[in-house]
C-alpha positions as CSV (number, residue, x, y, z in Angstrom):
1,X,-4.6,90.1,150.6
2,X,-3.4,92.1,153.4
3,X,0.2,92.1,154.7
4,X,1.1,91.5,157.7
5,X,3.7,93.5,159.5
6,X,7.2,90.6,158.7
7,X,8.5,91.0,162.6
8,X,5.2,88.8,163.4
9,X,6.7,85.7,162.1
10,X,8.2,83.9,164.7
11,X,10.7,81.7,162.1
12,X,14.2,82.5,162.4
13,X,14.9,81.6,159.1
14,X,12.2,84.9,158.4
15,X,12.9,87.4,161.2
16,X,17.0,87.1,161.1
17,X,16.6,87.7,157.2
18,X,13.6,90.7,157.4
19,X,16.5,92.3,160.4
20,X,19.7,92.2,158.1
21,X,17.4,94.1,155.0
22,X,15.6,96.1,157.2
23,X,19.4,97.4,158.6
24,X,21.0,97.6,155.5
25,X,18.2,99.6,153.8
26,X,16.8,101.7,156.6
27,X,12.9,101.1,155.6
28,X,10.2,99.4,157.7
29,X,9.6,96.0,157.1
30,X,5.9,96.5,156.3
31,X,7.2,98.1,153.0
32,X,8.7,94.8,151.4
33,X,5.1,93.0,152.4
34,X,4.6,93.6,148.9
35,X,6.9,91.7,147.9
36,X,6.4,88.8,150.4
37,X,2.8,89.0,148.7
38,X,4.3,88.1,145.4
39,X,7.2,85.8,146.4
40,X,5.7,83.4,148.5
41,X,3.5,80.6,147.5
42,X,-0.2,80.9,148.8
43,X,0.1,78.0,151.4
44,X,2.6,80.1,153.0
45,X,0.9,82.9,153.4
46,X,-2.0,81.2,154.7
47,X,0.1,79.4,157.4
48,X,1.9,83.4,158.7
49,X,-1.8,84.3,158.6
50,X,-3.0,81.7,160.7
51,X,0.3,82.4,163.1
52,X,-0.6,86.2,163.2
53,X,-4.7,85.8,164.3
54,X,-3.4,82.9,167.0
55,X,-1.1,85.8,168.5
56,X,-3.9,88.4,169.0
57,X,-5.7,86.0,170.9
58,X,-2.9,85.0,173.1
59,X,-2.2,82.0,171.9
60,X,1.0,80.5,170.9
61,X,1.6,80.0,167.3
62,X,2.6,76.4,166.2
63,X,6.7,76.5,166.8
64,X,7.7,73.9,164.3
65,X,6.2,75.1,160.6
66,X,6.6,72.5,158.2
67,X,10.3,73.3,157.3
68,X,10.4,70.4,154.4
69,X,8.0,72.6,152.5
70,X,9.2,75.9,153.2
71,X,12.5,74.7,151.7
72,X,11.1,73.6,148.9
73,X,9.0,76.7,148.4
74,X,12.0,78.7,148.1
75,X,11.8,80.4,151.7
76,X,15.3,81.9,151.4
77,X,14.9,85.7,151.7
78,X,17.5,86.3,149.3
79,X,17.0,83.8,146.9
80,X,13.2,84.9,146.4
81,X,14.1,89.0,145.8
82,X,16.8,87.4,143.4
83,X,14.3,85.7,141.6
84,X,12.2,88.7,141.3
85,X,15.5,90.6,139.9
86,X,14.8,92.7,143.0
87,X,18.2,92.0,144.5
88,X,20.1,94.1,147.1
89,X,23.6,94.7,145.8
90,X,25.6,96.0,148.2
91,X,28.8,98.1,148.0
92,X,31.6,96.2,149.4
93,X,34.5,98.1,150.6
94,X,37.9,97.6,147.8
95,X,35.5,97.2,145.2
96,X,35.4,98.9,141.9
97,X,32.4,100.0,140.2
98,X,31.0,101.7,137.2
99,X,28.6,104.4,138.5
100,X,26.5,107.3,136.9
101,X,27.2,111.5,138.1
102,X,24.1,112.7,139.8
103,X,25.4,115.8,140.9
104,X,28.4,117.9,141.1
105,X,29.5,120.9,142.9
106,X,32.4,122.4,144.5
107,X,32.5,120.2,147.7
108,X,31.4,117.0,146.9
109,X,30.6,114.6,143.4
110,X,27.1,112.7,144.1
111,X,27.6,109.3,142.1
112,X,24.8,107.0,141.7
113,X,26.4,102.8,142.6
114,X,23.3,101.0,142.5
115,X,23.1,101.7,146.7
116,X,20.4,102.5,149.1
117,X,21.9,106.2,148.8
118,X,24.3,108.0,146.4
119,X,27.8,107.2,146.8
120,X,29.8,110.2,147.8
121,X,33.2,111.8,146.3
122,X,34.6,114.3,148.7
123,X,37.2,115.8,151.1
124,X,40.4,115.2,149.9
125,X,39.3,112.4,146.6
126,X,37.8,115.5,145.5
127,X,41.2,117.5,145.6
128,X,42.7,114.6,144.5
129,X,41.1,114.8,141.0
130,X,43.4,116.6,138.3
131,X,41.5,120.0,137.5
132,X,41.3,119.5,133.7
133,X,39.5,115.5,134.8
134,X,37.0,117.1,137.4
135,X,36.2,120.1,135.0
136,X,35.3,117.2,132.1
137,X,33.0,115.4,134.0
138,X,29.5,115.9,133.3
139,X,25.9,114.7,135.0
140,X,25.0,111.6,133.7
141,X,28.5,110.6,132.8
142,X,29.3,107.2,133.8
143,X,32.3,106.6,135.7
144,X,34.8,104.0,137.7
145,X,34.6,104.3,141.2
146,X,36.5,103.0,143.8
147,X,34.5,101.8,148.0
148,X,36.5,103.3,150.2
149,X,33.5,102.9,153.1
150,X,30.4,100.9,153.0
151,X,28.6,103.6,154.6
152,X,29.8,106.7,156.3
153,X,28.0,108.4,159.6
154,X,25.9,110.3,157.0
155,X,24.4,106.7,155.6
156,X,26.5,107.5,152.6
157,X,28.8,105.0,150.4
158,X,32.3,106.7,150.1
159,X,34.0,106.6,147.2
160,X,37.3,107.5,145.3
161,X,37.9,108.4,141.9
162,X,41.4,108.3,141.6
163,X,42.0,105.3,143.5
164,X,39.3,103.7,140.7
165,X,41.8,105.1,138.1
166,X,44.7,103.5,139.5
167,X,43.5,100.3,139.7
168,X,42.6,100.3,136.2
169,X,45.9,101.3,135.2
170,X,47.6,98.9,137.3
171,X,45.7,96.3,135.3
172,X,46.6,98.2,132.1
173,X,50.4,97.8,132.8
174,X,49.8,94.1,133.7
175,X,48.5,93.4,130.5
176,X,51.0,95.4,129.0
177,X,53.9,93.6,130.6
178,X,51.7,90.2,129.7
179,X,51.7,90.8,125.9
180,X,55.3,92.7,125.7
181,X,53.5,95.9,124.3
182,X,55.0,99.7,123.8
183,X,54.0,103.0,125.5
184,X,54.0,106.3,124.3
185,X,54.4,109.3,126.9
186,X,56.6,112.0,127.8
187,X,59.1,112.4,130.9
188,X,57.4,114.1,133.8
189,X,60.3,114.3,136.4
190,X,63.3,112.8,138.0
191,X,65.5,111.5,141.2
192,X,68.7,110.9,141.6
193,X,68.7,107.2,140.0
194,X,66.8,107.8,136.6
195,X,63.4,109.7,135.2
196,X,59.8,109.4,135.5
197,X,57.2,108.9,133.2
198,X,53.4,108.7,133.9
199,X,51.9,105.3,132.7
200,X,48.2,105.5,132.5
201,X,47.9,107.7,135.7
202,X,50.9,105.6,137.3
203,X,54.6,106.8,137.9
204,X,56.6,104.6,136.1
205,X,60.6,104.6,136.8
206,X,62.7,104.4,133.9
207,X,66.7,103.9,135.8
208,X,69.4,105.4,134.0
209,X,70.8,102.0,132.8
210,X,67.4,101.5,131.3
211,X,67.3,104.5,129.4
212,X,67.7,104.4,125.0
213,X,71.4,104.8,123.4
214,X,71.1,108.1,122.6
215,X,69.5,109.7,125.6
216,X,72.1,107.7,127.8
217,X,75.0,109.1,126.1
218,X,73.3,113.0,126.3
219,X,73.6,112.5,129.8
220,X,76.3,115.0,131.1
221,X,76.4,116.5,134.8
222,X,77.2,116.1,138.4
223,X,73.8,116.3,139.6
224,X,70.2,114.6,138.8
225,X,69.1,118.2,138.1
226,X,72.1,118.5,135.3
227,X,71.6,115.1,134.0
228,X,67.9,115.2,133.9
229,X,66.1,118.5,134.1
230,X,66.5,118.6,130.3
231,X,64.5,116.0,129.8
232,X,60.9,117.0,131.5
233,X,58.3,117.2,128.8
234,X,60.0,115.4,125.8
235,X,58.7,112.4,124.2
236,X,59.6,108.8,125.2
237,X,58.5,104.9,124.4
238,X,58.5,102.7,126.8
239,X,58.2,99.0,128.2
240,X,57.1,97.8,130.9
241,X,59.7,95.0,132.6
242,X,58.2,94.8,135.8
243,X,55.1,95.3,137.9
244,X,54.2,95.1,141.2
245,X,50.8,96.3,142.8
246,X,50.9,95.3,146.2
247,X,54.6,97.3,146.5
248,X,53.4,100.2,143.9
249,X,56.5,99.0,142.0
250,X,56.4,100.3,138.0
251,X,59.9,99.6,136.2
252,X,60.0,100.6,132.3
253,X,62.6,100.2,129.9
254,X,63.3,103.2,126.8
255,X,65.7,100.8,125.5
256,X,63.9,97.7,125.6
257,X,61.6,99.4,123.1
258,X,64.2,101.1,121.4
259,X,65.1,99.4,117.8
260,X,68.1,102.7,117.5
261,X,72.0,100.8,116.7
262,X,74.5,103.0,117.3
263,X,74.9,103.8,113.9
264,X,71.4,104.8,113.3
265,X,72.1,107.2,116.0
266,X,75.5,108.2,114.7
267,X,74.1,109.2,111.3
268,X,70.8,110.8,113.2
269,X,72.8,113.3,114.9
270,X,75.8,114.0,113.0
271,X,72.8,115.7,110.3
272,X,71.6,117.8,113.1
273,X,75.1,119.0,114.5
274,X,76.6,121.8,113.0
275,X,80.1,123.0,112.6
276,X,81.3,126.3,114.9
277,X,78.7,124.8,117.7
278,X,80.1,124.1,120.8
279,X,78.3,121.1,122.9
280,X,79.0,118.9,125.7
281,X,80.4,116.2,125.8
282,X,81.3,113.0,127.6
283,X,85.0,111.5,126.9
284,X,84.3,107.9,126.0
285,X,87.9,106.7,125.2
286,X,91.5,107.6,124.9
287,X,94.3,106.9,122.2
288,X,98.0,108.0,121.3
289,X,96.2,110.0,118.6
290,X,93.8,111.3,120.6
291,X,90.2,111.3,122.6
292,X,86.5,110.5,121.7
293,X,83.7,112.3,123.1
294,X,80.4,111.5,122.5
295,X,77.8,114.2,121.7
296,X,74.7,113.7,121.7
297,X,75.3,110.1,120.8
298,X,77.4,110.1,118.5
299,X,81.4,110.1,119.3
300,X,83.8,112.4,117.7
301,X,87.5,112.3,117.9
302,X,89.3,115.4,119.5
303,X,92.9,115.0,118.0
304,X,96.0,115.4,119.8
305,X,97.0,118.5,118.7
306,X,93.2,119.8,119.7
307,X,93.6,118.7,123.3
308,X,95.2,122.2,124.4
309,X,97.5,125.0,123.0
310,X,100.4,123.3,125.8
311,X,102.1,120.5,124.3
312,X,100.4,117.0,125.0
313,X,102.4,113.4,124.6
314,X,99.3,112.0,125.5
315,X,95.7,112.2,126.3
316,X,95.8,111.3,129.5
317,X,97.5,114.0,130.8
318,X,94.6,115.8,130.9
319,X,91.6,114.0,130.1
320,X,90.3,110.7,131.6
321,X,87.6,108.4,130.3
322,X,83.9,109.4,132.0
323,X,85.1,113.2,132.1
324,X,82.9,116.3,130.6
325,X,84.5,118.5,128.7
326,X,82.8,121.2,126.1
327,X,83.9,121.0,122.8
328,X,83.3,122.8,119.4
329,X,83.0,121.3,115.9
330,X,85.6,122.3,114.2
331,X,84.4,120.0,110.8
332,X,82.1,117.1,109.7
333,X,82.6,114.3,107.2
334,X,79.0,113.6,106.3
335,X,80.2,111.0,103.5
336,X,82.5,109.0,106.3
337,X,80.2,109.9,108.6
338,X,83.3,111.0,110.9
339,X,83.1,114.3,113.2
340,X,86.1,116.3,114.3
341,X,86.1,118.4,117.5
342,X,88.6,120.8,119.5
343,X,89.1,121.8,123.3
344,X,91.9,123.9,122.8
345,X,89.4,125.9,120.6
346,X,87.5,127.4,123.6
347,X,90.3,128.3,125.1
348,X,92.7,131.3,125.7
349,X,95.3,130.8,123.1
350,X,98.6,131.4,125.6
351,X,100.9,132.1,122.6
352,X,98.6,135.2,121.4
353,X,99.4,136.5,124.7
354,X,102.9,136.5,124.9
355,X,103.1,137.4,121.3
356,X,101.2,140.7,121.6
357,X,104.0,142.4,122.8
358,X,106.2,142.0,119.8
359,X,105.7,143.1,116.5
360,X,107.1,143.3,112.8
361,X,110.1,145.0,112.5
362,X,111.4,145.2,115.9
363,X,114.9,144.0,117.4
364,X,115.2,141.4,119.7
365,X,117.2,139.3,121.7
366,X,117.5,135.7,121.0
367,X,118.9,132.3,122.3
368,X,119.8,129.7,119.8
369,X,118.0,126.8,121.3
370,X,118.2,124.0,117.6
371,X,119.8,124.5,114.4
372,X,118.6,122.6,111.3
373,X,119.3,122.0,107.5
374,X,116.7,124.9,106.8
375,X,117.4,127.1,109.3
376,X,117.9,128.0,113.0
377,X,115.5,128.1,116.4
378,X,115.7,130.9,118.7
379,X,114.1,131.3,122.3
380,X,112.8,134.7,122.9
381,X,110.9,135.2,125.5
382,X,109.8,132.2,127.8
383,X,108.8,129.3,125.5
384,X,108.2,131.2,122.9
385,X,110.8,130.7,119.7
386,X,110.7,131.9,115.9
387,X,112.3,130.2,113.6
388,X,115.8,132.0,111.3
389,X,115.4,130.5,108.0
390,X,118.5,129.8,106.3
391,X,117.8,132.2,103.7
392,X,117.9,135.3,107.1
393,X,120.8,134.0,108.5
394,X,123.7,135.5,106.0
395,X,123.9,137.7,103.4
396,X,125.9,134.8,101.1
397,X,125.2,131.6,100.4
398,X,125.2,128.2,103.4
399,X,124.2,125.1,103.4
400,X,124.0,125.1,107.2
401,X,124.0,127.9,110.2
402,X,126.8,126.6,111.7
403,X,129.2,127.9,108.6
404,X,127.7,131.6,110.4
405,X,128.6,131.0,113.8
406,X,125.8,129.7,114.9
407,X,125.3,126.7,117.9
408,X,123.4,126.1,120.5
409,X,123.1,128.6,123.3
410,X,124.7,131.6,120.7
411,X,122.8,135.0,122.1
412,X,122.3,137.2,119.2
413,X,119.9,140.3,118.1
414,X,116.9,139.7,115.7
415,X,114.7,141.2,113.9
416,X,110.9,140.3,113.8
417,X,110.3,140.0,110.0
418,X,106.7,137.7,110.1
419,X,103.9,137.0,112.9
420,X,101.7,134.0,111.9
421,X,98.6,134.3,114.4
422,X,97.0,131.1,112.8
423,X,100.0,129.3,112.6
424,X,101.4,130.4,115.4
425,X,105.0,131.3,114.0
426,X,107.5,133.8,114.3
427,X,109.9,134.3,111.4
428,X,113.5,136.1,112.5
429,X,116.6,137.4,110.7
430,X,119.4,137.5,111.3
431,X,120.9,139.4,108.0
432,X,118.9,141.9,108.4
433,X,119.4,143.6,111.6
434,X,121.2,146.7,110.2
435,X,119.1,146.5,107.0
436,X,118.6,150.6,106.3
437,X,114.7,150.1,105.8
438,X,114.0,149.7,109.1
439,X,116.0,152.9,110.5
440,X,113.2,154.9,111.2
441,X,111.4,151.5,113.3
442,X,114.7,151.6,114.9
443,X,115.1,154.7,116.0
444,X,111.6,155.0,117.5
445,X,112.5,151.7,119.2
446,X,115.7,153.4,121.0
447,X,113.5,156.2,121.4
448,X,111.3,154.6,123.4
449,X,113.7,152.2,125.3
450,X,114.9,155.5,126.7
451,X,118.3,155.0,124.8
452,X,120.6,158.2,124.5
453,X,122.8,158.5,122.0
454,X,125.5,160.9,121.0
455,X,125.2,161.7,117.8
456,X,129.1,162.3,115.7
457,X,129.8,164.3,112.8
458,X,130.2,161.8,110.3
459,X,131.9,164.1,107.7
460,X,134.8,166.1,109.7
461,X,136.0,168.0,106.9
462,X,139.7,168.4,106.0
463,X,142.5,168.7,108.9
464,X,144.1,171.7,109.5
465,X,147.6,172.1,108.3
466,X,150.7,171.9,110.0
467,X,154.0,174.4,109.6
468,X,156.6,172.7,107.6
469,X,160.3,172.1,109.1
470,X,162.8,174.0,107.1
471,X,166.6,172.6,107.5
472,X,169.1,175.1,109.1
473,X,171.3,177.0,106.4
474,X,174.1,177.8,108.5
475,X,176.7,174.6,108.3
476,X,178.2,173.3,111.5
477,X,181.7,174.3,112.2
478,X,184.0,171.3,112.7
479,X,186.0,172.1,116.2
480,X,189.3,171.9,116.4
């Protein structure tokens, strides 16, 4: 049976149907005839026929078709190409479908949606597209798409591929948060409040109160760079705490996934550390005995007398809780798991200093600042004292340097008899300042004071001798 062209049917049901295919598909309504022909039952057809040979002869086709049967004859456009699985599905702007590469190249991705046309990946989506993604994709590869546009100016359907990848990950991280599940990934970057870490292809946020025990305590630094920089690239597990598409909000948690104690950690990094290495640290808490830093999670204690080479009542005289300070590890108690550390050991030693200008041997002058059972304290120069043991003060036996002479505030010469670098000691005498077997040190010394001496014959020889008086032989005459 021949068709006849659709616009000649003078329904509205008909020609407001044939108008909205014929615009969405761009072809002539004489092409879907065909399947008119097949849809529609044979009384139908017969009645559009009967319409179409009333119009060539000028005559006006009945107005009023018998709507009770074309209702029940299935007259709905739509509902006749459905049943013929010949259905238009058309792309719907926001909508996310699965669509097959027909052609690639280096301006545009030709995907095929199921449209009149291919849908079209271009412009900036195509930039969009990491390099390693775009170069993987292959022709025939099915892929998710994204409808940015129904139809461009060029008749196309525009699409996006990464918006198509976001979406699906939003809905990954949903269903994540929905059945409490872990991620794997590695930190990709940072701001100022905490580090970021790429959740299938979103950025998640990971804030810095979120973040495991460990990596919390590494953090050391004034800055986001110095806190986090570090970081970028290493591994981390992650859960997801909150999500929120509309707002592009991703909030994960390290420690909520974390099963570490702080003694897990503790024993974790005190087998890594080594003694002699220096780290830094964050001072966690102060004591009369001391401080506690924590290094790379674990806390140390820096004792008091490892503080500085100055003496230190207390630990807050120069540390405070919060503060950085680099330390070295000076030893490690595996078996107690306990770690001891020093400040003072990356320091200047002050004492070494002032010390370099004296050596063994040499005379010097003293003030007796303490005397004790064992011996006697003497200021040299500054701070700096040496101690007189009780065995340098005399050549004979005391019990105490008072029964020499000695009190406070005595000035006397020394000599330098011991210099204890490690111990940082001085040993004096005081019994041996005109010992004989340091004349030649002695000498030099004077020598190089600039001392002159004049030098005295210590062995004279014998006097000369002197004329003897003889008494007068002549007697005195008494007078008269």
């Amino acid at each position: 049976m021949p068709a006849a062209p659709l616009q000649a049917y003078p329904h509205p049901q008909f020609s407001e149907k044939i108008q909205i295919i014929e615009g969405k598909c761009g072809l002539p309504s004489s092409q879907f005839n065909c399947i008119i022909s097949l849809s529609y039952p044979p009384e139908l057809l017969i009645h559009m026929e009967q319409n179409e040979a009333l119009l060539g002869q000028g005559v006006a086709p009945e107005s009023n078709p018998p709507t009770d049967d074309l209702n029940n004859n299935h007259t709905n456009m739509e509902t006749l190409l459905d049943q013929e699985g010949m259905s238009l599905d058309f792309p719907q702007p926001g909508e996310i479908r699965t669509g097959v590469v027909a052609s690639i190249n280096q301006s545009q991705i030709l995907v095929s949606v199921g449209a009149k046309s291919e849908g079209v990946i271009t412009g900036r989506e195509l930039e969009a597209i990491p390099v390693e993604e775009r170069a993987a994709l292959a022709l025939g590869q099915e892929i998710l798409v994204y409808v940015l546009s129904a139809e461009d100016a060029s008749g196309n359907v525009v699409l996006s591929y990464n918006r198509a990848q976001e979406q699906k990950g939003w809905g990954e991280v949903e269903k994540l948060l929905e059945e409490g599940g872990s991620y794997e990934g590695k930190v990709d970057g940072f701001n100022k409040g905490g580090i970021i870490v790429p959740v299938f292809g979103l950025r998640g946020f990971v804030p810095a109160s979120q973040l495991g025990i460990s990596r919390r305590m590494a953090v050391t630094g004034d800055t986001p760079d110095a806190r986090y920089a570090k970081m970028i690239g290493e591994p981390i597990t992650v859960r997801v705490i909150e999500v929120d598409r509309k707002r592009r909000r991703l909030i994960l948690s390290e420690r909520a996934a974390s099963s570490e104690t702080r003694q897990s950690i503790k024993e974790r990094v005190i087998e890594s550390l080594k003694e002699g290495e220096v780290y830094t640290g964050k001072v966690t808490s102060l004591a009369d005995f001391g401080a506690f830093v924590n290094v790379n999670g674990a806390d140390g204690l820096v004792h008091l007398s490892e503080i500085s080479w100055e003496r230190v009542q207390h630990p807050s005289e120069v540390l405070e809780v919060g503060q950085e300070v680099k330390v070295k590890i000076i030893n490690i108690d595996r078996e107690k798991k306990r770690i001891g550390l020093s400040i003072r050991a990356l320091q200047n030693d002050p004492w070494q200093s002032k010390v370099d200008k004296f050596k063994v041997g040499q005379l010097v002058e003293g003030v007796i600042t303490r005397l004790t059972k064992f011996g006697a304290f003497a200021r040299l120069d500054g701070d700096l004292e040496g101690l007189i043991h009780i065995s340098e003060i005399s050549e004979n036996r005391i019990e105490h340097p008072k029964e020499a002479g000695l009190h406070d505030g005595s000035v006397v010469t020394l000599r330098i008899i011991r210099i204890d670098p490690e111990q940082r000691r001085i040993g004096l005498s005081l019994r041996k300042v005109d010992s004989g077997a340091y004349k030649d040190l002695d000498l030099k010394q004077i020598d190089i004071e600039g001392i002159n001496l004049e030098l005295v014959d210590q062995d004279p020889g014998p006097e000369p001798e002197q004329p003897e008086e003889k008494p007068s032989t002549e007697e005195e005459t008494p007078q008269e």
